[in-house]
N, C-alpha and C positions, 0 to 999 in steps of 0.2 A: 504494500500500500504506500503510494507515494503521496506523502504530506505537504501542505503550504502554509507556512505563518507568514500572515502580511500584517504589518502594522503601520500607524501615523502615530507619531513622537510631535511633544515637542521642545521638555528637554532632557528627554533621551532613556526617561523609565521604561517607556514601554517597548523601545526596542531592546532593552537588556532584558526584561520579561519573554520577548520574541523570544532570544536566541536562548534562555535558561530551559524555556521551553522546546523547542528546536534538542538543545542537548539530551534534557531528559528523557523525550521521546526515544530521541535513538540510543541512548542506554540502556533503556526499559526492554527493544526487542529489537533494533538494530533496524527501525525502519529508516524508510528515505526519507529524509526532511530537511526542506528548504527554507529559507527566512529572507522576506523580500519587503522593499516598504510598499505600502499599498498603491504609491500611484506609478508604479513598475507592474499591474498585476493587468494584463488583457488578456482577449479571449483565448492566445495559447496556455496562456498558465488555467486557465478554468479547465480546459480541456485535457491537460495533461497531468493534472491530482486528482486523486482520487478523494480526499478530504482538507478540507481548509481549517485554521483557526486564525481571528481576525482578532485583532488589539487596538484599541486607542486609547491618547490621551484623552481626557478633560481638562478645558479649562472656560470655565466663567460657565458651568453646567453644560458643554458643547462639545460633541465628537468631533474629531478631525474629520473631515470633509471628505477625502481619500477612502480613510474606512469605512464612513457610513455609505457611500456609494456601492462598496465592493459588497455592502451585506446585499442589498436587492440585484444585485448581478447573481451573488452566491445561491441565494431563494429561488431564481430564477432557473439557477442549472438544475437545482435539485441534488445539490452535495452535501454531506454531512460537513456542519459546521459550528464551532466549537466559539465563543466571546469570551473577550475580558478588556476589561478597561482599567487604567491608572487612572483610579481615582484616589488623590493623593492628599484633599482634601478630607472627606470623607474617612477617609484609613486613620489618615492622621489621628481623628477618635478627640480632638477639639475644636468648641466654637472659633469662630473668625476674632481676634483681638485677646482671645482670652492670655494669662500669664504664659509662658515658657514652662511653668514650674505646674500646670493644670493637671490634673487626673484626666485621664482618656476616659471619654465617654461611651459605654459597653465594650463588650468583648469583640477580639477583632473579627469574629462569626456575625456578629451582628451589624458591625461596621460593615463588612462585606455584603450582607445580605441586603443593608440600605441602598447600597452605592450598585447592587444590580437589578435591584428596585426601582431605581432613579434614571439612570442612566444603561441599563442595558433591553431591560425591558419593554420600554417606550421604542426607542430604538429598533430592536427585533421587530418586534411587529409590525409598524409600520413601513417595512423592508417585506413582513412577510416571511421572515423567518424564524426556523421554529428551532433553538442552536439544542445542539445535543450538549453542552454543558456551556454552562457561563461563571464567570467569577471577577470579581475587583482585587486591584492588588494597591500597594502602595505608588507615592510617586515622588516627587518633589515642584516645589513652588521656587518661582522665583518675583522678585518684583521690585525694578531699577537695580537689579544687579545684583542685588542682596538677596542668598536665599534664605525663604522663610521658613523653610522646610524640610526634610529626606525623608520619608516616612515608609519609603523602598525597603524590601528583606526578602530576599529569598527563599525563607523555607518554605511559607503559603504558596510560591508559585512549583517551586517543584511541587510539594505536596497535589497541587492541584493537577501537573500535567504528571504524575503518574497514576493517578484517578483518570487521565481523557486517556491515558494509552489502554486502557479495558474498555471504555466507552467508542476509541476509535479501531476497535478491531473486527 
């Protein structure tokens, strides 16, 4: 089974999520898998994977433009496919202004579950797609230069892309 992870970044969580997941997968069972950003992705790459998984940023509540397009091409072919967004906001598990020093608001299960609530949900559908798994990961903020944020980790995303390698086989 030859796989596609295509993502829109924008500064730069979501295509390190691509490629962690990109790795996992092919550790998990040595499949084929490729990592392309999404406005790289035409009708040869549809045709020539057998399952996609799509990623983007958020920011100001908004897909990258790139991904959200590729989901209604994807519902279209009729491919298994697989979301997640950096929502880095969201993960982060604090309000907007709050101190540095705040307690994370719920568990990050419940963070994740808002943020594909919000933004993957709405999303799908209106694409018309039905993903065989979805998930939010962390991401980072920045704003005038200064970031406000990292809230990126690793384990939730492997975790999750050796959960999609049973889902995409």
């Amino acid at each position: 089974m030859k796989i596609l992870i295509a993502y829109s970044t924008r500064w730069g969580s979501t295509a390190k999520t691509a490629r962690l997941v990109a790795d996992t997968l092919k550790e998990a069972d040595g499949r084929d898998v490729e990592v392309l950003d999404a406005r790289k992705v035409g009708r040869r790459e549809l045709e020539a994977y057998d399952a996609f998984v799509v990623g983007s940023s958020i920011a100001a509540g908004q897909w990258k433009g790139p991904a959200r397009r590729l989901l209604a091409r994807l519902a279209a072919a009729g491919k298994p496919t697989a979301v997640f967004v950096s929502a880095g906001g969201v993960i982060h598990g604090r309000e907007p202004g709050s101190a540095p020093d705040a307690p994370d608001q719920g568990t990050l299960a419940e963070r994740q579950a808002k943020a594909v609530g919000l933004y993957i949900d709405p999303v799908a559908a209106k694409a018309g797609l039905a993903p065989v798994a979805a998930s939010a990961f962390g991401g980072r903020m920045r704003f005038f230069g200064k970031e406000l944020f990292d809230s990126w980790e690793a384990e939730p995303v492997v975790a999750w892309a050796r959960e999609l390698a049973g889902k995409l086989r």
